[in-house]
N, C-alpha and C positions, 0 to 999 in steps of 0.2 A: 610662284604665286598664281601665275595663271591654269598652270594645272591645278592645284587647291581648287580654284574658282570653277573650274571646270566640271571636276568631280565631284564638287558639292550639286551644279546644278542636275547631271548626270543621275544621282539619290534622288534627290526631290523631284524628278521628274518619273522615275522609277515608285519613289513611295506616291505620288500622282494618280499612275496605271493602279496600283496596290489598290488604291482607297476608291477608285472609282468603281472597279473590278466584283467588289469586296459590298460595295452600294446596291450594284448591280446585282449582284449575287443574291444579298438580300430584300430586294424589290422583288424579285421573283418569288423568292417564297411568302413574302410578306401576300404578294396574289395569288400566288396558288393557294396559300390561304385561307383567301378572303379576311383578313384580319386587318385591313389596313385604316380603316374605320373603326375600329375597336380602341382607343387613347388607353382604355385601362385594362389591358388583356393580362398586365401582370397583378391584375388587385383582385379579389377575392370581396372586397368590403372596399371600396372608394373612401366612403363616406367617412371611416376608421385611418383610411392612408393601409389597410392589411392586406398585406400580400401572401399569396397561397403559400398553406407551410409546406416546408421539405416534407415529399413523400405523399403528402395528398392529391388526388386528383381532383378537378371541376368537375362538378354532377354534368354538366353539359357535354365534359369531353367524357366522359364516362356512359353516356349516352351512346355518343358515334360511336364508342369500342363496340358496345351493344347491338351494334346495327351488321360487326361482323364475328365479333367474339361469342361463342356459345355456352362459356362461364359465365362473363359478364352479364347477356342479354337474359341467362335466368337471375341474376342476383339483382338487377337493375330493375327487375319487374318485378320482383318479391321487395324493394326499396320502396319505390313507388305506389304499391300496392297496400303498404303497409302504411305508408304517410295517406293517403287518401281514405283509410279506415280509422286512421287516429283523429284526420281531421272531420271527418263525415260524424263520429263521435261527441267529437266538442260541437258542432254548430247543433245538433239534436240535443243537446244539455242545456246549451244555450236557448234556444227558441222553446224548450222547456218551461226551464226555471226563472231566466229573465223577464218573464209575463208580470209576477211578483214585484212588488217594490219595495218588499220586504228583503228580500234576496241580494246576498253581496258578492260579488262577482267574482273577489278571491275565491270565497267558496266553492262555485263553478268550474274556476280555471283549477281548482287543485283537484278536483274529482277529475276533468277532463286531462291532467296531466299523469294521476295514477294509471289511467285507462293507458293512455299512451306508452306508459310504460310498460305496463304487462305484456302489450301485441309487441314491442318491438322484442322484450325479450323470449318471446314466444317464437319468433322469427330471425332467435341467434343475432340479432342485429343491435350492433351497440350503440347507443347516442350518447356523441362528445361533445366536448366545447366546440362552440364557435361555429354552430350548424353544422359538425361532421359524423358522419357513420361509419364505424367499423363495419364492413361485411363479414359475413360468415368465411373466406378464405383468406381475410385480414385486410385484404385492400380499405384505402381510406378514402373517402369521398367527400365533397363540401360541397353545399352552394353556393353558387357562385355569384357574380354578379350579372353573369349572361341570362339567368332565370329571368329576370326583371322585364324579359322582355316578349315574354310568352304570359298574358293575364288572359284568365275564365270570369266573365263577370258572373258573380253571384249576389243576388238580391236581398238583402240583408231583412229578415223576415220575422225577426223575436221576438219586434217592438212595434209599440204603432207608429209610425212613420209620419204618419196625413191624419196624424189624428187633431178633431174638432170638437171636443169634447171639453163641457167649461170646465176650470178650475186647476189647468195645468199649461205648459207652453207647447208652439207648435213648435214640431222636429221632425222636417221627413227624413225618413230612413234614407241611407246611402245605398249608394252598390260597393259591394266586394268585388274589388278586382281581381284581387289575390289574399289568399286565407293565409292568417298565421302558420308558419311553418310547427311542426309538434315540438321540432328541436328546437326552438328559439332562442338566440341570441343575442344579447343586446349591441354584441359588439360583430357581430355582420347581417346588416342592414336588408340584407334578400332572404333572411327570415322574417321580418315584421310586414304584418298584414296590409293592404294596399288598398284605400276607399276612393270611389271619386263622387261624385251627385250628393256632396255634402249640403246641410242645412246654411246658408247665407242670408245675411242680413242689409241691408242698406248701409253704406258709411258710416252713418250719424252715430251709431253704438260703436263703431271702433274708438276705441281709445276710453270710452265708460266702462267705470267699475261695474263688477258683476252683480245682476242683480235675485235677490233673494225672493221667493216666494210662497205661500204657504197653500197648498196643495190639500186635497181630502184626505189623502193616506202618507201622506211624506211631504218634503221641504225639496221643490226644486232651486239648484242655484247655475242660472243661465250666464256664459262665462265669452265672453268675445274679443274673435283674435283676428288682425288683419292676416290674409293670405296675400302677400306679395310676391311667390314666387310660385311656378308651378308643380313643383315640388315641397312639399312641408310637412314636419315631422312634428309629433307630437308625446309626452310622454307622464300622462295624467297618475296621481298614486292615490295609494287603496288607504294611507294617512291623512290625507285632506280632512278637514272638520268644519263646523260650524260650530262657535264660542256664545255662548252667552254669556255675554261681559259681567252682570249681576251678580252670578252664584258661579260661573266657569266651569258649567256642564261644557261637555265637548260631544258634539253629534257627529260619528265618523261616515262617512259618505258610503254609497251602498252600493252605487251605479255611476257609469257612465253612459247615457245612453247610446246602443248601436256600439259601441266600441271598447277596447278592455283596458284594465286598470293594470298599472305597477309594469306595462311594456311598451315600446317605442310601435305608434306604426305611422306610415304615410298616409297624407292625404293630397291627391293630385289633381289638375285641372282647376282651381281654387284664384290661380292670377288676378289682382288687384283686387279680389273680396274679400268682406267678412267675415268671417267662419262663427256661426254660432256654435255651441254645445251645452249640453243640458245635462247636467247631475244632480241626482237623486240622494239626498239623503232621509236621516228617520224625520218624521214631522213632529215639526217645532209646537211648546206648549202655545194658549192663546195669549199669556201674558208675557211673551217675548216678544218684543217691537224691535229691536236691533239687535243684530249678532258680525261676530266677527269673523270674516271667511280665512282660514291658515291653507294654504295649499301643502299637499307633502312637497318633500323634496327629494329630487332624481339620486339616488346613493352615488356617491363620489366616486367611484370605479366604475360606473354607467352614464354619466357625466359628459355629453358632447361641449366641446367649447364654444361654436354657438349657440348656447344654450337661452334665452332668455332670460334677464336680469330677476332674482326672485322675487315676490313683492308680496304681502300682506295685505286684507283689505278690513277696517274697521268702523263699526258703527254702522253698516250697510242695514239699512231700512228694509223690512220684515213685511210685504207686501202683500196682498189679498187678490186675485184673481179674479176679473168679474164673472157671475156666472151668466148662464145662457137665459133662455126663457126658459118659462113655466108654462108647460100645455097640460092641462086636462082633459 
């Protein structure tokens, strides 16, 4: 019995050396790395719970190859090169046509999506699901979630922003921190576009119904969300209406101001405010005093589970803008 007893301790003291060894082991390359501060280095999409599929590589490790691979570093730079032309495309479409308050955004985004297709298949380059690229020698690439962490602010320039002009509401323009990806994907989150120096409002409108307004050329309906965390996703649809309860015309919304319709993007730095937003739709007759606001709803395969409870707003009060002076 005492030999048993002995030999057990013997193993366990042996699997002991194994496991420390083995810790050890991996500690080291976990710094030789630098990875050790990375919680999600096997996810691709956090946000999803998605982890990189078999056989695809992170745009970011596909990078470093680039730095010594001279396959890579040409196909990485025609990738690149080609996403910053498809995007340089849609923001010139956008600060176009978005002037208009006539103009609906799907619109935009599908001309800017055709465009995007043609340079990529101009450039042998495939776009898959889930933000990935075939390159020309088959390798697969995705973005990752390590992009998230390299942003260009860009000043979002379509719309008026600081405008003080009577007869509609104030909305300064944000910054872009980061543009929609061309490949967009609802279900990995380092495709959607990234704002921060959003329009806020004082408390006292969190948790008010939105309110409707009647505009010289359109119907704004100003819409307020608390930001409670410094991270917050938003995911506005190009279905939304305004109902006139009466006769049950439905006025489908045209705009989101500064930001696009029927996809997911962030908005960051926002903690414990606010958040206004401003949509545009067609202008209401003069003998509509209440309308009923329907929001679309997020398609159930694009669906995050914390998603906001849906909700319906009716009878909302059809409101008049005061105007400014009159100078002669």
């Amino acid at each position: 019995m005492k030999t048993m007893k002995d030999f057990r301790r013997a193993m366990l003291f042996m699997a002991l050396c194994v496991t420390c060894l083995l810790g050890a082991k991996a500690a080291n390359i976990t710094n030789d790395n630098n990875e050790e501060d990375d919680p999600y280095k096997e996810f691709v999409s956090p946000q999803w719970g998605m982890k990189c599929p078999e056989g695809y590589i992170r745009l970011t490790e596909y990078k470093k190859l680039a730095e010594t691979d001279a396959t890579a570093s040409k196909q990485y730079e025609k990738l690149v090169n080609t996403m910053s032309k498809a995007k340089a495309k849609r923001q010139k479409l956008m600060k176009k046509q978005l002037k208009k308050v006539t103009t609906r955004t799907i619109n935009v985004e599908t001309k800017a999506e055709k465009y995007a297709n043609r340079l990529f298949k101009r450039a042998k380059i495939e776009m898959m699901d889930l933000g990935a690229y075939r390159l020309p020698d088959g390798t697969i690439v995705i973005e990752d979630d390590k992009s998230e962490k390299s942003y260009v602010k860009i000043p979002v320039q379509w719309q008026k922003g600081t405008d003080s002009e009577a007869g509609r509401p104030y909305n300064q323009a944000p910054i872009l921190e980061r543009d929609m990806s061309p490949n967009y994907s609802a279900h990995n989150e380092q495709t959607w576009p990234v704002y921060t120096d959003v329009q806020t409002v004082s408390w006292g409108k969190y948790g008010d119904q939105p309110e409707v307004f009647r505009g010289k050329d359109c119907t704004y309906v100003v819409v307020y969300n608390g930001g409670l965390h410094y991270h917050h996703w938003f995911h506005p649809c190009s279905d939304s209406k305004l109902v006139d309860p009466e006769t049950g015309t439905q006025y489908m919304v045209r705009q989101l101001e500064h930001f696009p319709l029927d996809k997911y993007f962030w908005v960051h730095n926002v903690t414990n405010q606010c958040i206004k937003r401003v949509f545009i739709y067609p202008l209401l007759p003069e003998h509509v005093k209440t309308v009923d606001y329907i929001p679309g709803k997020i398609p159930a395969e694009e669906k995050l589970g914390n998603a906001s409870p849906y909700e319906e707003y009716h009878g909302l009060e059809v409101k008049t803008l005061p105007m400014g002076k009159v100078i002669y």
